[in-house]
N, C-alpha and C positions, 0 to 999 in steps of 0.2 A: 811914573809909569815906564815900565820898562817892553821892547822889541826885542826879542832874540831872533837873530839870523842864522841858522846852520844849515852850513853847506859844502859840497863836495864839487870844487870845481878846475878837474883836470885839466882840460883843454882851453885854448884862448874863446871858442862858443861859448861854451859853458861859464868861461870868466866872465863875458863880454853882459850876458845876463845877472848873474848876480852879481857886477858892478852899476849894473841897473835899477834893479832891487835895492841895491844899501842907497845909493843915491834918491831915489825917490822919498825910503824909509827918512833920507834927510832933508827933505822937503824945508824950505824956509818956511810955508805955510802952514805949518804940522808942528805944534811947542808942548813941550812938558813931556817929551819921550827921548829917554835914553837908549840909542840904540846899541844892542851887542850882538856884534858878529862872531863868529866860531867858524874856525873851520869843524867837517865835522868828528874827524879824529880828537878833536880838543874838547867838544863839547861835554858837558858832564851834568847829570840830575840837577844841581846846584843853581846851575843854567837856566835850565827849564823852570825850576819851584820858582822860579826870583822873576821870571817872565809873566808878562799880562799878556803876550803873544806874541806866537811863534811863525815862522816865513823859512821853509825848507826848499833846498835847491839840492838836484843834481841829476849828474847824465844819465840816460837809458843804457846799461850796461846788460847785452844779451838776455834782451825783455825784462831786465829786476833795473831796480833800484841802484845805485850805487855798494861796493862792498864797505866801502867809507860810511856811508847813509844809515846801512844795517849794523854797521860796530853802533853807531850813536843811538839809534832804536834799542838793541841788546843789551847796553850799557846803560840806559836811563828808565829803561820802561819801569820794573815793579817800584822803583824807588821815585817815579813820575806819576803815579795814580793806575797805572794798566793791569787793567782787570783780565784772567786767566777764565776761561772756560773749564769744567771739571775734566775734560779731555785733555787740558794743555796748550788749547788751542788762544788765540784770543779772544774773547769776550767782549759783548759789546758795553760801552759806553763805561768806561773808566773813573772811579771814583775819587782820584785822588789823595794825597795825603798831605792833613795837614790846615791848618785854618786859612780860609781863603780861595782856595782853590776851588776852582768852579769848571766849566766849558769854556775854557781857552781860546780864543778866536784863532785860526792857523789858516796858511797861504800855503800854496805847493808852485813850484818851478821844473819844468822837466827838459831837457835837451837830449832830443835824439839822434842820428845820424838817419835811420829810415822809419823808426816809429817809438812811440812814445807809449802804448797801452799797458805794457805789462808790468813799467817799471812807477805808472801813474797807481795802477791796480795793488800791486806791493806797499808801496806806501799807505795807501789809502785804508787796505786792511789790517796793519799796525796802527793808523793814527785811533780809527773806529774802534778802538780798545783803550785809549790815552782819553783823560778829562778835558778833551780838546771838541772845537766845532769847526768846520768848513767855513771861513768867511770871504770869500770869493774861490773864482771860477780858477779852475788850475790854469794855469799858462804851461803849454804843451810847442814847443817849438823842435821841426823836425826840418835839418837842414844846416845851409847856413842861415845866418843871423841877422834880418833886415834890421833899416831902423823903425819901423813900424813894430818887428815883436821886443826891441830896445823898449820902447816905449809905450810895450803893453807889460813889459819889467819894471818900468819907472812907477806906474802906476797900479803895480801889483805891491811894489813896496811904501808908495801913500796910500794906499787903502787902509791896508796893516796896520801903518803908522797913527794915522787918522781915528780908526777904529779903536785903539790903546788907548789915543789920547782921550777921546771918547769915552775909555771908562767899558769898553768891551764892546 
């Protein structure tokens, strides 16, 4: 069973989170899960097909997403299962391609300086086109970086990891 991690993490906040996430993903409690991180310039369809589930990170970039975030999105989608509406738009609930593929369990990470909605909203309406499911609650951190949302990152990455190992 395999964990994909992709993520876009400029800043030492934004590090400081998705070193939290991979560490939890590495849980001693948590066996039989290969974890692969990407950054997300690097990450590539390959990536995603080869994942039981996926844990995306990155900062609130003037209300979107990451521009890093949306090359990986751009770059992976039709060759990742992402279904197109006849307008071009995206479409809901992505079929896939390829045996196996199903509703992919997926995690979101958001770091913002003063909010997080637009860049949680962006993602959210890409992922809702991908053969992916919501399986836990986005971790939304706006600010600096307590160790309480440290460790609502450790445990955003056992759940993921957990849930893989699980079998989805």
């Amino acid at each position: 069973m395999r964990l994909l991690i992709v993520h876009h993490s400029p800043t030492a906040t934004t590090r400081a989170l998705t070193d939290a996430v991979v560490a939890g993903a590495h849980d001693d409690a948590i066996e039989g899960v290969e974890v692969v991180v990407r950054e997300a310039l690097e990450a590539r369809a390959e990536d995603v097909l080869g994942a039981d589930g996926i844990l995306l990170g990155t900062p609130a970039n003037f209300g979107y997403m990451s521009g890093a975030l949306k090359h990986f999105f751009d770059t992976i989608f039709l060759e990742a299962g992402g279904a197109l509406a006849d307008d071009g738009s995206s479409g809901p609930g992505g079929t896939g391609t390829g045996a196996g593929t199903g509703k992919k369990p997926y995690g979101l990470w958001v770091h913002g300086r003063y909010d997080t909605t637009g860049a949680v909203r962006s993602v959210q309406s890409i992922v809702q086109a991908l053969p992916w499911r919501q399986a836990a609650e986005v971790l939304e951190v706006v600010g600096a970086v307590e160790e309480d949302q440290t460790g609502a990152a450790y445990e955003l990455g056992g759940t993921l990891a957990a849930l893989v190992a699980d079998g989805g």
